[in-house]
Structures are given as C-alpha cells and as structure tokens.
PDB file of N, CA, C and O in Angstrom, chain B, residues numbered from 101:
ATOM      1  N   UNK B 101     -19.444  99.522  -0.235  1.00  0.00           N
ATOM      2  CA  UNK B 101     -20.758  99.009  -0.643  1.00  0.00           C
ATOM      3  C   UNK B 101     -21.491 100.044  -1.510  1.00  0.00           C
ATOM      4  O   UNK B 101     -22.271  99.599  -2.351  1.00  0.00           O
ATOM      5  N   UNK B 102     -21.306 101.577  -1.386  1.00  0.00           N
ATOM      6  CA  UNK B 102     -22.352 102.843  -1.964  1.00  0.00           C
ATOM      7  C   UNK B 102     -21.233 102.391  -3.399  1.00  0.00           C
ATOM      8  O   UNK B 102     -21.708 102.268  -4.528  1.00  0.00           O
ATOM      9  N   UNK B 103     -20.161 102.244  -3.195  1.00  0.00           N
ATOM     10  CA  UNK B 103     -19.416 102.637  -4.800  1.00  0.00           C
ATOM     11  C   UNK B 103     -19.779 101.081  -5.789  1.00  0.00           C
ATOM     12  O   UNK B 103     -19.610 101.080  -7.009  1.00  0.00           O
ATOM     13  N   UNK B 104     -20.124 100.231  -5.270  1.00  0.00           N
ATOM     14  CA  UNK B 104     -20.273  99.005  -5.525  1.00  0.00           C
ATOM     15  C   UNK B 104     -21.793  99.215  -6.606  1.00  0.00           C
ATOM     16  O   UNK B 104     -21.954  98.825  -7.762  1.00  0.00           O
ATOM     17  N   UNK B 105     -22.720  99.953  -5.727  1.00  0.00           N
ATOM     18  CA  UNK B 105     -24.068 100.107  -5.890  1.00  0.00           C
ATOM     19  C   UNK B 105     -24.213 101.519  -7.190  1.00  0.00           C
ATOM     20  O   UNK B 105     -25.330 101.651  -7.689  1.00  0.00           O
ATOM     21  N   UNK B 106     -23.276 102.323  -7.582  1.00  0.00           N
ATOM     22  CA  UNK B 106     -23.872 102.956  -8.313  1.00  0.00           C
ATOM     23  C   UNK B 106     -22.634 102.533  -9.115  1.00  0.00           C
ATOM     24  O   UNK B 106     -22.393 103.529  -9.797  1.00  0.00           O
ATOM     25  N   UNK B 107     -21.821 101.702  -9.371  1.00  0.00           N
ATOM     26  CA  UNK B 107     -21.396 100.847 -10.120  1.00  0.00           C
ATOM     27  C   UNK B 107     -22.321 100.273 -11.056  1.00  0.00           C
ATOM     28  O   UNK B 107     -22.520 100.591 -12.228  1.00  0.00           O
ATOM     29  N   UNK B 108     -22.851  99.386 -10.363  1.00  0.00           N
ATOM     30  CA  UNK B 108     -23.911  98.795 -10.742  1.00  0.00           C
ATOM     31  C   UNK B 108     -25.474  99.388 -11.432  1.00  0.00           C
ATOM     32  O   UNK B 108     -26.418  98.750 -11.899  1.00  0.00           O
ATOM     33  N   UNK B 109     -25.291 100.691 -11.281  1.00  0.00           N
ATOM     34  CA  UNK B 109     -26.307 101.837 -11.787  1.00  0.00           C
ATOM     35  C   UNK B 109     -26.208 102.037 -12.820  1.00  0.00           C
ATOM     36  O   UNK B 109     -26.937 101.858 -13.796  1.00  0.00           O
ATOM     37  N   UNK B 110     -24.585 102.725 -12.563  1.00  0.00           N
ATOM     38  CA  UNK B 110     -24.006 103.379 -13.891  1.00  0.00           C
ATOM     39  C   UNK B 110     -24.195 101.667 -15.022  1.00  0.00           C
ATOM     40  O   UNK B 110     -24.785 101.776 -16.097  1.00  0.00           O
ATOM     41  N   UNK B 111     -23.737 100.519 -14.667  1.00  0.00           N
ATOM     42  CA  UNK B 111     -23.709  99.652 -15.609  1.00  0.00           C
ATOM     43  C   UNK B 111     -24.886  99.370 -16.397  1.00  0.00           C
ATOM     44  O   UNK B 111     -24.810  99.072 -17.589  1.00  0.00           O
ATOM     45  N   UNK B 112     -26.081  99.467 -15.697  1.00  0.00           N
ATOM     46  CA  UNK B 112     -27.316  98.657 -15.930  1.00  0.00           C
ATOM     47  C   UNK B 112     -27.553 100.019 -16.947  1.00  0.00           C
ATOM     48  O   UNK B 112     -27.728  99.747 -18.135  1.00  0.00           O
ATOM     49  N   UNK B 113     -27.572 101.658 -16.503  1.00  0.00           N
ATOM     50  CA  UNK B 113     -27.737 102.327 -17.605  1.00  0.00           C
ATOM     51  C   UNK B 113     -27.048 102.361 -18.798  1.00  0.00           C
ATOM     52  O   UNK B 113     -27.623 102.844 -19.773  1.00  0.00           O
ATOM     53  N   UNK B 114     -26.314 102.086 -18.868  1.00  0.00           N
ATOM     54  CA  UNK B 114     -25.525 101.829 -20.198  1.00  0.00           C
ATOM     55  C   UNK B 114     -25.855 100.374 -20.914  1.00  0.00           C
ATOM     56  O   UNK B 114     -25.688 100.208 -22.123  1.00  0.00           O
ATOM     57  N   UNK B 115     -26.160  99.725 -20.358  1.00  0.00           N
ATOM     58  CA  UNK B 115     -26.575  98.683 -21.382  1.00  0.00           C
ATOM     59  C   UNK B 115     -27.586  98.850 -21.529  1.00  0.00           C
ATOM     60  O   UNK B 115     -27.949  98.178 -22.495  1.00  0.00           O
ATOM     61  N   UNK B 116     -28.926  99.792 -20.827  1.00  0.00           N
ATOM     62  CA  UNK B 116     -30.309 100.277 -21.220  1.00  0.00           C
ATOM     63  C   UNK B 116     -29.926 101.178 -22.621  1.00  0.00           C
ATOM     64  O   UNK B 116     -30.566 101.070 -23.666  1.00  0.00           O
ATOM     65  N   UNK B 117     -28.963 101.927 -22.470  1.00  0.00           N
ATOM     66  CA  UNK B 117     -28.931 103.066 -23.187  1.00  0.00           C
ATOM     67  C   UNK B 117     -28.655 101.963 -24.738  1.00  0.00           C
ATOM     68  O   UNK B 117     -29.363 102.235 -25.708  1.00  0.00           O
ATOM     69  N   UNK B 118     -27.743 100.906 -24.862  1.00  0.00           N
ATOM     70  CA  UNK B 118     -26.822 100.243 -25.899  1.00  0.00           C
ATOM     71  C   UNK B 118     -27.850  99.432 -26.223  1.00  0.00           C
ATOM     72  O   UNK B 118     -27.890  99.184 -27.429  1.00  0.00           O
ATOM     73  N   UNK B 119     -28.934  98.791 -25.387  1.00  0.00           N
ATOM     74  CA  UNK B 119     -29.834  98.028 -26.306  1.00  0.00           C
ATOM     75  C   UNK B 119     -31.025  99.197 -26.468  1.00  0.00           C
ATOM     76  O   UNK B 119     -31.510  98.759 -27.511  1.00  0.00           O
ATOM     77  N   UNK B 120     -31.619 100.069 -26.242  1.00  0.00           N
ATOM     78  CA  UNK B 120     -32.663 100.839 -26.982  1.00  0.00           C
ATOM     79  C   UNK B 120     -32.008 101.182 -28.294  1.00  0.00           C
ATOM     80  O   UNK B 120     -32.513 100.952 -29.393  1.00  0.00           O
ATOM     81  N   UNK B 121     -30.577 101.882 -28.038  1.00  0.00           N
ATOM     82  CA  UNK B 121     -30.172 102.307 -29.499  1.00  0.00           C
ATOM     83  C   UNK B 121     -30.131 101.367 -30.903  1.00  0.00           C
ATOM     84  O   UNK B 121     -30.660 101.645 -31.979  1.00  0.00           O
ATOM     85  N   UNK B 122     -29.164  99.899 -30.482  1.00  0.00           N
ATOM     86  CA  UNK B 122     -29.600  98.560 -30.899  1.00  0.00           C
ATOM     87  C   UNK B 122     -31.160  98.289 -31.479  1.00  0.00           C
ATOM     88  O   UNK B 122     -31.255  98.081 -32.689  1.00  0.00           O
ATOM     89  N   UNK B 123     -32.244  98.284 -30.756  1.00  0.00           N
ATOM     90  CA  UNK B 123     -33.543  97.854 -31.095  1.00  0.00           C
ATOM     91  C   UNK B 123     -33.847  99.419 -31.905  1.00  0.00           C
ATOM     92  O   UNK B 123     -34.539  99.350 -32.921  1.00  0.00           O
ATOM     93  N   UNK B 124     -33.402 100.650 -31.521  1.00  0.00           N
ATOM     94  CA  UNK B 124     -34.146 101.536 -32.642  1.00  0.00           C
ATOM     95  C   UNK B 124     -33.302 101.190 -34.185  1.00  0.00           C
ATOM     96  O   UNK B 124     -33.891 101.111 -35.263  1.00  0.00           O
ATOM     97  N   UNK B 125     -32.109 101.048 -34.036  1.00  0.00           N
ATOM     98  CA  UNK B 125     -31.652 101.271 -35.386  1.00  0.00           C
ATOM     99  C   UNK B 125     -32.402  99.839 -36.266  1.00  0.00           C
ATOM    100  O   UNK B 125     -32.934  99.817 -37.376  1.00  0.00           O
ATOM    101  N   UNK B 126     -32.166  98.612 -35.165  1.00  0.00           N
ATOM    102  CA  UNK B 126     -32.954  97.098 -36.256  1.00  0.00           C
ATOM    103  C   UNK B 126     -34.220  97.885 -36.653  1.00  0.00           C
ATOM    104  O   UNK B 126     -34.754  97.508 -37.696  1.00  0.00           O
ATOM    105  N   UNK B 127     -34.836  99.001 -35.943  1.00  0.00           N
ATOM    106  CA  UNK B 127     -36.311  99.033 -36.285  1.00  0.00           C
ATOM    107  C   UNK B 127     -36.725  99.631 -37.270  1.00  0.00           C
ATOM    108  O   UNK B 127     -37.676  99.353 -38.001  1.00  0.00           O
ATOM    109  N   UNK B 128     -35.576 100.986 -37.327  1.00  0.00           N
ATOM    110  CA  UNK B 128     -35.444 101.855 -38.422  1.00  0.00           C
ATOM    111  C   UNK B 128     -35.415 101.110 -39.964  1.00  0.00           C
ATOM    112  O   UNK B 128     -36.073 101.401 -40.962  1.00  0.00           O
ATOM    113  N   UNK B 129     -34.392 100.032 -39.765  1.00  0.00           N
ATOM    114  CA  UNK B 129     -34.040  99.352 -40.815  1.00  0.00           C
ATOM    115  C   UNK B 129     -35.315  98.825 -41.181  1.00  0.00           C
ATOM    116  O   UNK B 129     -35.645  99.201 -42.306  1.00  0.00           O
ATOM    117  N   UNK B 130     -36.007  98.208 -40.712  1.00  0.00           N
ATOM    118  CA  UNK B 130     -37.384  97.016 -41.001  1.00  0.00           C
ATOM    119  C   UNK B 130     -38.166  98.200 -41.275  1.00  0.00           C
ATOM    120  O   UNK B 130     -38.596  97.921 -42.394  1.00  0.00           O
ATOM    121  N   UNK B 131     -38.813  99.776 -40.881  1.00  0.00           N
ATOM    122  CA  UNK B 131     -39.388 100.485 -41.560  1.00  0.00           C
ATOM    123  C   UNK B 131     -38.751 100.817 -42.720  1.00  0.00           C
ATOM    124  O   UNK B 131     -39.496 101.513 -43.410  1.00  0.00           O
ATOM    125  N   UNK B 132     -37.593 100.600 -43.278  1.00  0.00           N
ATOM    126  CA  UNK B 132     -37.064 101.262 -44.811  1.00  0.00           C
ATOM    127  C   UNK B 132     -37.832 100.211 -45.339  1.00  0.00           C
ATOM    128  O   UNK B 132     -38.947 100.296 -45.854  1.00  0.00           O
ATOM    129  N   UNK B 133     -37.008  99.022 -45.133  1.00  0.00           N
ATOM    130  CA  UNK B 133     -37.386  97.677 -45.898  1.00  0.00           C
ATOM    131  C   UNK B 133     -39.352  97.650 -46.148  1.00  0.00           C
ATOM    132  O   UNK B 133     -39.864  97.112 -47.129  1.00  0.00           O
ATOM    133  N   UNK B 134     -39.959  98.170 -45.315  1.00  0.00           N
ATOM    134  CA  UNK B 134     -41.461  97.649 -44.737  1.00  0.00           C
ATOM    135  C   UNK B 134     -42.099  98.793 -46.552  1.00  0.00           C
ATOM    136  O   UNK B 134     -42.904  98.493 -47.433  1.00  0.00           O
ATOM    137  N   UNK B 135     -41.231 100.042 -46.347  1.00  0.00           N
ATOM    138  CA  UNK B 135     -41.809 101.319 -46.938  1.00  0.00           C
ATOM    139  C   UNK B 135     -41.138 100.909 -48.325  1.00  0.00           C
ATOM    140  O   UNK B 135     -41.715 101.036 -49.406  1.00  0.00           O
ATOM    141  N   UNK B 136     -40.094 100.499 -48.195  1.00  0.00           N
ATOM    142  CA  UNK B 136     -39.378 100.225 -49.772  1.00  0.00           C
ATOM    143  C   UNK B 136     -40.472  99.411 -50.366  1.00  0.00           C
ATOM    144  O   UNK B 136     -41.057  99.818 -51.370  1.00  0.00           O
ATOM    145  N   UNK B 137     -40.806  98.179 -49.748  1.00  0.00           N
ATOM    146  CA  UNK B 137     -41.814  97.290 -50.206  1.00  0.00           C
ATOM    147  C   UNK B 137     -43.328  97.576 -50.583  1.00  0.00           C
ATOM    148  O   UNK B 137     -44.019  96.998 -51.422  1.00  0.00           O
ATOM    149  N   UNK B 138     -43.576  98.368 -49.943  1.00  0.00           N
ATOM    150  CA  UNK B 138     -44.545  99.123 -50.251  1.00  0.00           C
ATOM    151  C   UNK B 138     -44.763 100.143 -51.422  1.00  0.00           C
ATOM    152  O   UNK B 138     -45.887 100.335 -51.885  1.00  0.00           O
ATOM    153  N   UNK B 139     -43.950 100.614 -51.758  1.00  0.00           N
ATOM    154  CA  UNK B 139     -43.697 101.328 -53.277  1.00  0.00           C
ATOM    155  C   UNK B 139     -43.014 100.905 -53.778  1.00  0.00           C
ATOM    156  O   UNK B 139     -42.140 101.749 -53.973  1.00  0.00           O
ATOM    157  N   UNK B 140     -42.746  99.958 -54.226  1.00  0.00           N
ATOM    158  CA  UNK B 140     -42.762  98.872 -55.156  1.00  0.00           C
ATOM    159  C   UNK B 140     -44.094  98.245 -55.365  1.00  0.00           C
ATOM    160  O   UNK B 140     -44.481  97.971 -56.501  1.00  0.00           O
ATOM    161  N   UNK B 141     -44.696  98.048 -54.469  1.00  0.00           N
ATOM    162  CA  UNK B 141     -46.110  97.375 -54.303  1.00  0.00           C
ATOM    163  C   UNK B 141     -46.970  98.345 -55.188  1.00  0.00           C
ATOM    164  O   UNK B 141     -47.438  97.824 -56.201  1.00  0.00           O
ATOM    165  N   UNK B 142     -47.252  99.653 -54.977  1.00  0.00           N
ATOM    166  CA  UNK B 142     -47.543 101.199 -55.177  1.00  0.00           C
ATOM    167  C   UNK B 142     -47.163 101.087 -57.055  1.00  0.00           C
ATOM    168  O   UNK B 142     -47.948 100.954 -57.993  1.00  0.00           O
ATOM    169  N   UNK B 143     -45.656 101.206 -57.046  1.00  0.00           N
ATOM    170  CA  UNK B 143     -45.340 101.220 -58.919  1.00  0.00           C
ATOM    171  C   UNK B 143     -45.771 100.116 -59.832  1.00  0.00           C
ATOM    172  O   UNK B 143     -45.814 100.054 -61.061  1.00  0.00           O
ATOM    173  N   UNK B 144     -46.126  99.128 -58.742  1.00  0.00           N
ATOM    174  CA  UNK B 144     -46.432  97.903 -59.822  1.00  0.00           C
ATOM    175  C   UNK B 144     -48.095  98.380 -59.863  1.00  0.00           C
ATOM    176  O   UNK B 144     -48.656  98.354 -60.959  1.00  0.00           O
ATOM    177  N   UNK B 145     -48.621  98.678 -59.029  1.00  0.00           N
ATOM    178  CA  UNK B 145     -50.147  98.720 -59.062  1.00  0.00           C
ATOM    179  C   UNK B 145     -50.415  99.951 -60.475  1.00  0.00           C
ATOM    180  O   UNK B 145     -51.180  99.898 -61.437  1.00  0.00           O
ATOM    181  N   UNK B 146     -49.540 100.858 -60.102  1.00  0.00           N
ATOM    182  CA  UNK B 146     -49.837 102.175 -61.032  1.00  0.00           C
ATOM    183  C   UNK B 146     -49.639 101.928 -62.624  1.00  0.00           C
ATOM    184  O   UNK B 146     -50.044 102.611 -63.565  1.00  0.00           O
ATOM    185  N   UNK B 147     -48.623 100.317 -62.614  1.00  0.00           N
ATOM    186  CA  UNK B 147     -47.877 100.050 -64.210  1.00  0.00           C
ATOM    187  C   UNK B 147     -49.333  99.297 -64.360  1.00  0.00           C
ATOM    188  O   UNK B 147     -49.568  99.296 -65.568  1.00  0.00           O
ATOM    189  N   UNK B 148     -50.637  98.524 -63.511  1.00  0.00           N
ATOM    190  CA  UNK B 148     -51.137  97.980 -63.840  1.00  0.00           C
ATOM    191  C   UNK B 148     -52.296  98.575 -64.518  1.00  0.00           C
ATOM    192  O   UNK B 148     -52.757  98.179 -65.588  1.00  0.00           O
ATOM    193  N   UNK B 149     -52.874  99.878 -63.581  1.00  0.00           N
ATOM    194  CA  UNK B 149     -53.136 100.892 -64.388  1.00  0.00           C
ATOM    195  C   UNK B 149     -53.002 101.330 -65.589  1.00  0.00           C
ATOM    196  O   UNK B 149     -53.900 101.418 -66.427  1.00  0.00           O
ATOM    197  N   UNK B 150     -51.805 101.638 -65.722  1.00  0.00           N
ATOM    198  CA  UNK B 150     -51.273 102.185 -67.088  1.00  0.00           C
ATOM    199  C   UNK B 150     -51.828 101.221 -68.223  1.00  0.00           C
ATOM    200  O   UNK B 150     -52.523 101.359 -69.229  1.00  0.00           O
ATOM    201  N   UNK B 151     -51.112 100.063 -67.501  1.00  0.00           N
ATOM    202  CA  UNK B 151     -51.575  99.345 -68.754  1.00  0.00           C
ATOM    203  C   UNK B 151     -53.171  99.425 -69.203  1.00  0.00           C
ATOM    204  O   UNK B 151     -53.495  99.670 -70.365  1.00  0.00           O
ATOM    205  N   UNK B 152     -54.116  99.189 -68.150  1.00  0.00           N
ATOM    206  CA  UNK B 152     -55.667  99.170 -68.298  1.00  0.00           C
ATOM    207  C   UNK B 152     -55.814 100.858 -69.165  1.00  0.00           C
ATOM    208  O   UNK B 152     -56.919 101.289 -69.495  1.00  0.00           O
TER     209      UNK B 152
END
C-alpha cells in the first residue's frame, strides 16, 4: 500500500512538472508573438511620423 502511494506521488509530480513546462513554453511563445506585434505596431507608427 506505502509503494502504491508514493507511486502515485512520484506520478502526479511529474505530470505537475510536464504541464507547467507545457503552459510556460505556450506562454513564452504568445509573449514573442504579443511583443513581435507590438513593434511592428511601434515601426508603422514611427513610418507615420516620418512621413508627417
């Protein structure tokens, strides 16, 4: 029953560990994308400038 139970420890931490890593890397990605978009946003404003 004790080997059963930290079976079940060891399991539940490892899929804690496999979905935080999972949700940081999607998150990482959506801040590139969030910041890419944003300077682009940034160079178009500055070309609008230029032009004025």
């Amino acid at each position: 029953m004790k080997d059963l139970f930290y079976l079940f420890i060891a399991f539940f931490l490892f899929f804690l560990s496999v979905y935080n890593s999972y949700s940081y890397i999607l998150d990482r990605r959506k801040i590139k994308r969030i910041f890419r978009s944003r300077r682009k946003a940034m160079n178009r404003r500055k070309k609008k400038f230029k032009l004025l």
